[in-house]
DORO-814426 format. One record per residue (C-alpha): residue in three letters; x, y, z. Coordinates in pm, whole numbers, padded with zeros to 5 digits, always signed. Layout:
alaXYZ;...
This chain:
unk-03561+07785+02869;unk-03200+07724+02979;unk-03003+07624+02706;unk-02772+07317+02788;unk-02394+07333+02791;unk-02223+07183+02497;unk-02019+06957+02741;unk-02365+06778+02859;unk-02464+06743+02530;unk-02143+06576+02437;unk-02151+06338+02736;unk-02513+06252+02659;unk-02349+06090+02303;unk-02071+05979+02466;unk-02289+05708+02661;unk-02528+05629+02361;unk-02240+05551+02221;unk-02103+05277+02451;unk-02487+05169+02499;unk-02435+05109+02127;unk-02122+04945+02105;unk-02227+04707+02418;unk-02555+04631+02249;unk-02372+04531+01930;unk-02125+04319+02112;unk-02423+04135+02261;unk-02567+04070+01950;unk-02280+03921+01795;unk-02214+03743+02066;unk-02595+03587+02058;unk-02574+03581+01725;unk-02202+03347+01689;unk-02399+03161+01962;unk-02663+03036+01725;unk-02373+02987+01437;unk-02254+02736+01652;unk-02515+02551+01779;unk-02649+02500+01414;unk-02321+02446+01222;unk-02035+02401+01506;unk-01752+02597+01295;unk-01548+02665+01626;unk-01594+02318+01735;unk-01454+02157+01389;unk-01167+02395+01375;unk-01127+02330+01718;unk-01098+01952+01703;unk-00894+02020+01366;unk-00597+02246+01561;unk-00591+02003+01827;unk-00526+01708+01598;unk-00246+01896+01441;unk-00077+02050+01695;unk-00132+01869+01939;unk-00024+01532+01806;unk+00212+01352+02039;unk+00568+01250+01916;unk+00589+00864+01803;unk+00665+00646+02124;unk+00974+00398+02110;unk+00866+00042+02046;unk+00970-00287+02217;unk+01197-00594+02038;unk+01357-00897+02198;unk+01648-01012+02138;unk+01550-01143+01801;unk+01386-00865+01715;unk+01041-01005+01795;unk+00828-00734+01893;unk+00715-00700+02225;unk+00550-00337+02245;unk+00415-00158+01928;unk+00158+00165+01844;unk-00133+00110+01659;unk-00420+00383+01566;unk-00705+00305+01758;unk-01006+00471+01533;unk-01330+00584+01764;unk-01659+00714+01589;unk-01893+01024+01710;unk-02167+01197+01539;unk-02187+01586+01493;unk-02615+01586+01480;unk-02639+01880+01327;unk-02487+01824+01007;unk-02677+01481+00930;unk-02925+01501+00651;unk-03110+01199+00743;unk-03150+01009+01072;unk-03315+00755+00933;unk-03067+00662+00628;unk-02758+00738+00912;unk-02894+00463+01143;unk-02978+00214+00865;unk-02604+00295+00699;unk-02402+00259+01085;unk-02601-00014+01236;unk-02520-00298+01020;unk-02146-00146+01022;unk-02093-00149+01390;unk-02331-00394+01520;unk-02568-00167+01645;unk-02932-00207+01772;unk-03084+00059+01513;unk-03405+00169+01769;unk-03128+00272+02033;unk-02928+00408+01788;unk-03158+00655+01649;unk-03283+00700+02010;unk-02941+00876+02070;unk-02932+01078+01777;unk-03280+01226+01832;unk-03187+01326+02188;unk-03033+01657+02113;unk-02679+01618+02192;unk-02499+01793+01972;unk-02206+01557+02002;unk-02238+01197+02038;unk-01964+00922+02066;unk-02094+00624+01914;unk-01841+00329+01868;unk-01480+00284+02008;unk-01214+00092+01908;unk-01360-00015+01549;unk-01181-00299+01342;unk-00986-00227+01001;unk-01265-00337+00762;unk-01498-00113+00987;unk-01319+00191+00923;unk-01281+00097+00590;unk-01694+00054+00528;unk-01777+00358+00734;unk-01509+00564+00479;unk-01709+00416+00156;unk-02018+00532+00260;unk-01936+00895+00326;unk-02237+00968+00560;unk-02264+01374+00620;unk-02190+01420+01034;unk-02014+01113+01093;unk-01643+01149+01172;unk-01311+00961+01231;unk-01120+01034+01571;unk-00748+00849+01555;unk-00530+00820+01850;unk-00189+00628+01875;unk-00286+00319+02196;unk-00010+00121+02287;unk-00029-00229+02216;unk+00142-00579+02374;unk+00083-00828+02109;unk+00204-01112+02314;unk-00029-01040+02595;unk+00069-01145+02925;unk+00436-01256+02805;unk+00681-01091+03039;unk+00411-00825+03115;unk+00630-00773+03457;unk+00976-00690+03273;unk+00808-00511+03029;unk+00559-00282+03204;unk+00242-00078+03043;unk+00152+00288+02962;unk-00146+00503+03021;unk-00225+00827+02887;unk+00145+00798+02696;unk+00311+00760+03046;unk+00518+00444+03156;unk+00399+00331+03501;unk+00601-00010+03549;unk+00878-00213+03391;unk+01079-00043+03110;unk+00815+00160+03023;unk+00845+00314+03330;unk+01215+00329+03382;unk+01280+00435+02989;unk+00988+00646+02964;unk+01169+01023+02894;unk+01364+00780+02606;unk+01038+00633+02463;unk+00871+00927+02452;unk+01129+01268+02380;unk+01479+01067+02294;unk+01637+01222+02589;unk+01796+00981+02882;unk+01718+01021+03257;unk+01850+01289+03418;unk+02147+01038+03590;unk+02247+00881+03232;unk+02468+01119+02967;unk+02326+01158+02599;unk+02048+01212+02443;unk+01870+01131+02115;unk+01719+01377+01819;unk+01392+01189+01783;unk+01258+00894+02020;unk+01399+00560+02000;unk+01323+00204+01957;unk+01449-00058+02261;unk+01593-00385+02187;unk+01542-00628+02545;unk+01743-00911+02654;unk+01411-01095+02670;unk+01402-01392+02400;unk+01016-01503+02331;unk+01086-01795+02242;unk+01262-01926+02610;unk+01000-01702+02737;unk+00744-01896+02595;unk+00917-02226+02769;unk+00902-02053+03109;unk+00483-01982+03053;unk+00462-02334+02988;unk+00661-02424+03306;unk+00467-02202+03507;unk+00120-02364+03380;unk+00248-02690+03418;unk+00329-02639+03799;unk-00049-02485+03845;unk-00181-02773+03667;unk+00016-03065+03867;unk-00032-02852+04207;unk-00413-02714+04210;unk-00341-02519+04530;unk-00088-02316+04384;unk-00113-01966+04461;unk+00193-01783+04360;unk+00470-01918+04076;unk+00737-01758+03928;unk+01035-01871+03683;unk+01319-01645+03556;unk+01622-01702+03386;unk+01913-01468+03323;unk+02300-01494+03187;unk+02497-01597+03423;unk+02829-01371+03271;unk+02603-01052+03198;unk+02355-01055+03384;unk+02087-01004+03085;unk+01751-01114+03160;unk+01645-01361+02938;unk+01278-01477+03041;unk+01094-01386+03345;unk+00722-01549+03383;unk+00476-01522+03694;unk+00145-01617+03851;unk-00090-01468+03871;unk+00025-01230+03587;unk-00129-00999+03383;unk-00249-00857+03028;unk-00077-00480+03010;unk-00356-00410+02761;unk-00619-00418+03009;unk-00403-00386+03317;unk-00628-00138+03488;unk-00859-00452+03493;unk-00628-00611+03755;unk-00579-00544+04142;unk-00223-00364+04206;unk-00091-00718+04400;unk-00104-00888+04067;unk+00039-00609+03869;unk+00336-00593+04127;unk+00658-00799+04011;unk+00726-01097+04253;unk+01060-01080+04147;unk+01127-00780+04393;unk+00986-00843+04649;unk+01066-01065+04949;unk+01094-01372+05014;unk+01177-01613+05305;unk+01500-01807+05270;unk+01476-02172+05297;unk+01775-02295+05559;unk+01920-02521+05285;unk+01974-02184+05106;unk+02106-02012+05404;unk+02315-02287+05468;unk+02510-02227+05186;unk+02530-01853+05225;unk+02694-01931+05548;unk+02953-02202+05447;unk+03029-01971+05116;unk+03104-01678+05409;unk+03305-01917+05590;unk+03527-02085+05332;unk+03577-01753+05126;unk+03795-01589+05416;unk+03950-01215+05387;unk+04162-01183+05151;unk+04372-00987+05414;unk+04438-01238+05723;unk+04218-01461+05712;unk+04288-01663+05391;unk+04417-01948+05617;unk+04034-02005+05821;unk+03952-02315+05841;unk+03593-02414+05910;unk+03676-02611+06202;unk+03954-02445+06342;unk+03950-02293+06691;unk+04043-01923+06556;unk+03868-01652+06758;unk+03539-01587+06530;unk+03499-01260+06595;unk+03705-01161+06274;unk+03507-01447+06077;unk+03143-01308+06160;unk+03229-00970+06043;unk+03393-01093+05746;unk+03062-01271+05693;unk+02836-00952+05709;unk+03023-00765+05474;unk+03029-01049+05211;unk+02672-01081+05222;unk+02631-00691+05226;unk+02864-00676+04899;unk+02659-00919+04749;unk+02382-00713+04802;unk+02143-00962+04950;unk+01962-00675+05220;unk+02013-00428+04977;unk+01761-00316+04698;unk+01889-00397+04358;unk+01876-00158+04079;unk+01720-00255+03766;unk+01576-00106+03416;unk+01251-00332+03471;unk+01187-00174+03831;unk+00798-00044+03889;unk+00733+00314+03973;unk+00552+00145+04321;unk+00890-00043+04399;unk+01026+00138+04701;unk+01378+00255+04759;unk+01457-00016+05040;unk+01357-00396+05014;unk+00990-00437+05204;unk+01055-00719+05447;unk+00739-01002+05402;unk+00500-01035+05692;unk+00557-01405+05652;unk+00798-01601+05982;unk+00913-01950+05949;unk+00719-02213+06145;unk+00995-02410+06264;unk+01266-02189+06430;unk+01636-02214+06235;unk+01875-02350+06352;unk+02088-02145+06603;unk+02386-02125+06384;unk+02213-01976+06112;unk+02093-01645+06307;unk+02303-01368+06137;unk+02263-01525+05803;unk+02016-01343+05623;unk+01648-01460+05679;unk+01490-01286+05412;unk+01542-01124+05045;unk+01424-01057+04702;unk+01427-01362+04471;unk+01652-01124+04226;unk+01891-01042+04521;unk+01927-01393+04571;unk+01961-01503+04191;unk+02214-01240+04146;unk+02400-01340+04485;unk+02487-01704+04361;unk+02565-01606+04039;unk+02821-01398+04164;unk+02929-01632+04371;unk+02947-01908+04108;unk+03127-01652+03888;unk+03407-01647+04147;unk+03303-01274+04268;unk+03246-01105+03912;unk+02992-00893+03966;unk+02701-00852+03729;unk+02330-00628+03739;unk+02088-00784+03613;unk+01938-00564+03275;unk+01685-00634+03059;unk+01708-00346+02747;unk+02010-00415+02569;unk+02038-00104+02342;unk+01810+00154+02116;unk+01758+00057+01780;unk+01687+00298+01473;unk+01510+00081+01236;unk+01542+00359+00915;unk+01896+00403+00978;unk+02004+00077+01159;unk+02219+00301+01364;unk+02250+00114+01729;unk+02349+00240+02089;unk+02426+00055+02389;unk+02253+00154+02695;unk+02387+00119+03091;unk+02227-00218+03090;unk+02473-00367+02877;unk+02876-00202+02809;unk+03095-00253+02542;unk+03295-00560+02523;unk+03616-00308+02563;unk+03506-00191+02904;unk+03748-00157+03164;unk+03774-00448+03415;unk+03552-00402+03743;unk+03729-00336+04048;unk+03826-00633+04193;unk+03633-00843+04497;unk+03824-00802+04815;unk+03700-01150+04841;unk+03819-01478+04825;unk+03586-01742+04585;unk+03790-01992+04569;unk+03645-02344+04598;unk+03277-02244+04672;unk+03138-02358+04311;unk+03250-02710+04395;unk+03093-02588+04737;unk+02771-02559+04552;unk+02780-02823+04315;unk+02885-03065+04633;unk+02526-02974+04756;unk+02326-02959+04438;unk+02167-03253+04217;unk+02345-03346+03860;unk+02070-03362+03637;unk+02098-03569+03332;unk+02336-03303+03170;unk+02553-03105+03356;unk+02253-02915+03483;unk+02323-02904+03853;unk+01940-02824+04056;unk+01939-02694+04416;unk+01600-02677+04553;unk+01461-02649+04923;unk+01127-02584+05087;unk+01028-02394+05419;unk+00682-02346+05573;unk+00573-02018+05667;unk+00288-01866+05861;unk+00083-01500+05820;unk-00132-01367+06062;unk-00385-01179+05879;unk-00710-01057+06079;unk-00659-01294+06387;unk-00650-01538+06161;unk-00340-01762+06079;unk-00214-01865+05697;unk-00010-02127+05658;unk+00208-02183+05292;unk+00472-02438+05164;unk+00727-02205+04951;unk+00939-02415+04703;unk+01275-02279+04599;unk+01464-02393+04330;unk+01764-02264+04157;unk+01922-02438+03850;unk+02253-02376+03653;unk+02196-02456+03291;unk+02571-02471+03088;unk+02434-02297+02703;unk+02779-02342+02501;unk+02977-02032+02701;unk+02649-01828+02765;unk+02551-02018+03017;unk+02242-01979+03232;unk+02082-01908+03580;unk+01712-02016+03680;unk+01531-01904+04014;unk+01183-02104+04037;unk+00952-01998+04330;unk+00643-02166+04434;unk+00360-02107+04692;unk+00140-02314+04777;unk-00091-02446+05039;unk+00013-02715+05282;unk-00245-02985+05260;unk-00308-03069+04853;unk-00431-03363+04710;unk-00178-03607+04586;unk-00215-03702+04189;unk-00365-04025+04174;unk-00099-04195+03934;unk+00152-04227+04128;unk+00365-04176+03836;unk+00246-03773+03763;unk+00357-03770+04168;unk+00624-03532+04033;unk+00915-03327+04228;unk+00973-02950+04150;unk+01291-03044+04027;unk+01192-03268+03738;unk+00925-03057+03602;unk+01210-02783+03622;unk+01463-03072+03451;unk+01220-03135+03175;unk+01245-02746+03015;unk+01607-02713+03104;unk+01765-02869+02752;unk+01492-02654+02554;unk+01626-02374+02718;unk+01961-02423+02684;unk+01909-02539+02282;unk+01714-02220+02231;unk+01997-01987+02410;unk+02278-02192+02209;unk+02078-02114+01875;unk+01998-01727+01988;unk+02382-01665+02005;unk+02420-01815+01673;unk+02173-01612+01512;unk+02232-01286+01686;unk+02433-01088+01431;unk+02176-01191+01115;unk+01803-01179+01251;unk+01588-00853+01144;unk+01349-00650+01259;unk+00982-00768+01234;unk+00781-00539+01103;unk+00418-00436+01211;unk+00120-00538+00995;unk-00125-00258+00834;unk-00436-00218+01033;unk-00531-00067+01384;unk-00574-00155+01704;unk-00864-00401+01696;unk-00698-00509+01438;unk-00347-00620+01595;unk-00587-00748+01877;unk-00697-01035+01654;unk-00322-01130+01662;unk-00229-01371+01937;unk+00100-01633+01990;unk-00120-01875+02178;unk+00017-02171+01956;unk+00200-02373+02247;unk+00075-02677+02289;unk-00097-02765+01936;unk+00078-02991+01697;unk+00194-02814+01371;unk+00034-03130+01107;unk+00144-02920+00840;unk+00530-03036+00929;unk+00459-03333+01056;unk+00276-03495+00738;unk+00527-03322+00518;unk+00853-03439+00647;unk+01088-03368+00373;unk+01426-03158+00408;unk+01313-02835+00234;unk+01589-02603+00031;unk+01762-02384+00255;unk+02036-02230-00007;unk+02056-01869-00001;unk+01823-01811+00376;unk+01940-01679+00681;unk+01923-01904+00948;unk+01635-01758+01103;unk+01379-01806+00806;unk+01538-02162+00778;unk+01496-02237+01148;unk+01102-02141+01049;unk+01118-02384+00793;unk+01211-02682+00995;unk+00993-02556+01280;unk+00806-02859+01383;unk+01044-03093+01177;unk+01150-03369+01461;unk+01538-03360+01381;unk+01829-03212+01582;unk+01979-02923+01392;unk+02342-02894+01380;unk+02493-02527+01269;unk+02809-02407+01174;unk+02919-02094+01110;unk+02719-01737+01136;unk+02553-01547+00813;unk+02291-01724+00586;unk+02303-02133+00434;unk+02555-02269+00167;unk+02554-02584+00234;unk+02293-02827+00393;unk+02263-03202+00493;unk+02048-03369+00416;unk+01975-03307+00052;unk+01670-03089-00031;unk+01351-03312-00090;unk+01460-03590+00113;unk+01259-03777+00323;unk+01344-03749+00684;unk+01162-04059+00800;unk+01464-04236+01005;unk+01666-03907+01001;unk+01764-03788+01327;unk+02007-03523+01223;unk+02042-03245+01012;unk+02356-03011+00935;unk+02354-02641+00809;unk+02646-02416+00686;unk+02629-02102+00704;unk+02878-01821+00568;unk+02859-01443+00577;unk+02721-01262+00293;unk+02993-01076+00182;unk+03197-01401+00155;unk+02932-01601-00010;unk+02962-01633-00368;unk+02798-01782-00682;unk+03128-02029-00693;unk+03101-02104-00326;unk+02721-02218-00351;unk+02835-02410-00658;unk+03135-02585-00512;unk+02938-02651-00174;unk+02627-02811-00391;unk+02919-03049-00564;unk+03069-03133-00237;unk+02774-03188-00016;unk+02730-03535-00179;
């Protein structure tokens, strides 16, 4: 027998070895396999490391200018099942059921399929959460994430934008998103923040919720109404104030809509009715160069060569074929205006050829505002500044500079004369709101098939005690509508306009009074479905409350705001005077306001209010 070498032998338990080691690596393998099928440790630390680290940072919430909110987080609380771990189907189904409104056959249909995992409720309410907590059933769990949440619904859902996934798409969520979401600024903006921040808008909900009601009320009194939008902005600033359109949208459930409706009508274009571009040209006329040509006359018989291109470049400046930046753009909006596919059905006039035929209803809102501003120019802006609600600290953002800024350089162009030019061609309303309104018929050939549509254009000046306003309605609607049969609803765009234009300019008057002493209103305990439950549909119904109880309550000692509330509903016209919170009112507390058509508050601020002031102002007030 030949006796083996000792380096075969060694080689032969050199590979038993690694048979070994493989075989044991299997079996582990098979046998942390089983593990966690049966008691899913990987999968619970798993879910447990992801919830930890992987918890997203807090996104910035949404204010108006009141400090109404407009865009908050809430926890929205999902259930699943881990079927393993349950002791008892039976007692789980007859314990969740009832909870969640369940059908208890389907339910324990699904837990005696075999999934491991199942997902069995979304979105639960507060009181559900709470219930499911108490009864501390063995494989049922809790999965929180942070959902975005517009609590006003539809309200300026097309200023304000909406999120998925944590992402802004449109609006200011889009436009602020790196701010909402990290505290740092976009890449073309200096600064940045240590945490993310909260936004304070321009937007006021209470003139926004005017500008809803205007929009209903022209869908209501013209049934063939297929597009209607309203916005108002500061005429000195250029702040947005209230922006409402139809069809419009809930940013909740916005993937629910088509993307036409969740585009912003605001930015995109329009056709110019010749009224409109009538004006545009005798503003181009009259305002002359600065340099040789401040002597034009309209009719004089001057070469007007010099005159046409003076006329180009004031409409360029103005920025009417030009796309206008904004913080409430979309992420869809493209870098150059989109011309509409609609064309005029009756040919303009020949002298209106090089004036512009088309542009956005923004471009054109901003354009006349300038204009009526003698040349100041203004962008329009809706988020006024970041707010830090633990430390109050503030920060003004590009919408909106410092009252010290440095003057603008100045228009090479000449504006004298062209508000009287406007006001010569507008309607007076009852106040000194002047309304200039105009109509044009257009045509769309869509499919070899032609639409006609009646577009209304109104814009309206509203004077608001030195922060005064400017209002762009646009409507679209078919040609042939049935007329109301009262001849008396037979209303014109202009007085359904002229009817919210003193509410508006009341509720701007009182928003500059109050500015420097409202606070921040704070979100309620609960989740999502919970916040869901809370709506601001009020408009319309009568507050009986007030109305039966019409007796001057005591103001003494409350900021204007919480007394405002009080006498919400109250039918008297509130006079203020001075900023900070009430010292002195008229009429006495407890009187009956049957008769009264007036009221008077006086207001001081709080570091100069005193126990002898109150005193001296309760002895005087008689």
């Amino acid at each position: 027998m030949t006796k083996q070498s000792r380096l075969r032998v060694h080689n032969k338990k050199r590979g038993r070895r690694i048979l070994l080691y493989f075989a044991l690596v299997a079996a582990a393998g098979v046998a942390g396999w089983f593990v966690e099928q049966k008691y899913l440790l990987f999968t619970s630390f798993k879910d447990t490391y992801t919830s930890i680290s992987k918890t997203p940072p807090r996104r910035g919430e949404f204010f108006d200018r009141n400090l109404r909110q407009l865009a908050v987080n809430k926890e929205r609380v999902s259930v699943y099942v881990r079927t393993q771990e349950i002791d008892s189907i039976e007692k789980t189904v007859m314990e969740l059921a009832p909870i969640l409104s369940l059908d208890e056959a389907k339910l324990k249909a699904q837990l005696e399929s075999g999934a491991l995992r199942l997902w069995i409720a979304e979105d639960i309410s507060q009181d559900q959460e709470i219930a499911i907590k108490a009864k501390q059933l063995s494989g049922v769990f809790l999965q929180r994430e942070e959902k975005r949440v517009y609590p006003n619904n539809a309200q300026a859902a097309h200023l304000i934008g909406f999120v998925e996934n944590g992402i802004g798409l449109a609006g200011v969520e889009y436009y602020y998103d790196r701010l909402l979401a990290t505290g740092q600024l976009r890449h073309d903006e200096e600064g940045h923040f240590s945490s993310s921040q909260d936004l304070v808008l321009t937007l006021d909900l209470k003139i926004q919720d005017v500008l809803d009601g205007l929009v209903e009320e022209i869908r209501k009194y013209r049934n063939t109404t297929n597009k209607v939008l309203a916005y108002v902005m500061e005429s000195r600033t250029g702040a947005v104030i209230g922006g409402a359109q139809f069809p419009g949208f809930d940013p909740n459930s916005f993937i629910q809509y088509p993307q036409a409706v969740l585009e912003s009508q605001f930015v995109t274009s329009i056709l110019l009715p010749d009224k409109f571009r009538l004006f545009l040209r005798d503003a181009a006329i009259l305002q002359g160069k600065k340099e040789g040509l401040s002597s034009f006359i309209p009719w004089s018989l001057r070469s007007s060569e010099n005159i046409l291109g003076s006329q180009l470049q004031l409409w360029d400046w103005l920025g009417l074929n030009n796309k206008t930046v904004t913080d409430f753009r979309s992420s869809a909006q493209p870098g150059e205006i989109v011309r509409s596919d609609q064309r005029p059905v009756v040919s303009p006039p020949p002298f209106l050829e090089m004036v512009p035929e088309q542009t956005t209803p923004l471009n054109l809102l901003k354009a006349i505002t300038v204009i009526l501003n003698n040349g100041e120019m203004i962008r329009p802006f809706v988020v006024q500044k970041s707010l830090d609600l633990e430390t109050g600290a503030e920060v003004l953002l590009v919408g909106q500079e410092p009252e010290e800024k440095q003057e603008s350089p100045r228009t090479p162009f000449n504006f004298a004369g062209l508000k009287e030019l406007f006001y010569s061609q507008a309607r007076q309303g009852e106040g000194k709101s002047h309304f200039f309104s105009d109509t044009i018929v257009s045509a769309t050939n869509k499919d070899g098939h032609q639409n006609i549509q009646v577009n209304e254009l109104l814009l309206a000046t509203i004077p608001a005690g030195g922060s005064d306003l400017s209002m762009l309605v646009v409507v679209g609607h078919d040609p042939l509508e049935p007329r109301p049969r009262n001849d008396m609803l037979n209303k014109t765009l202009d007085e359904i306009v002229e009817e919210k234009v003193e509410r508006i300019s009341v509720l701007q008057q009182v928003a500059q009074s109050v500015a420097d002493v409202v606070e921040a209103e704070l979100s309620e305990d609960g989740n999502y479905q919970g916040q869901k439950r809370i709506t601001r549909k009020t408009q319309g119904k009568k507050d009986t409350e007030s109305q039966v109880a019409a007796i001057m309550p005591d103001l003494h000692g409350l900021s204007l705001r919480k007394s405002l509330r009080l006498m919400q509903g109250i039918p008297v016209k509130i006079s203020i005077q001075g900023t900070g919170k009430v010292v002195s009112q008229k009429p006495l507390p407890g009187t009956p306001l049957k008769g009264i058509a007036e009221s008077t508050l006086v207001l001081e601020n709080g570091e100069e209010m005193t126990l002898e002031k109150l005193s001296k102002h309760a002895a005087l007030k008689k």
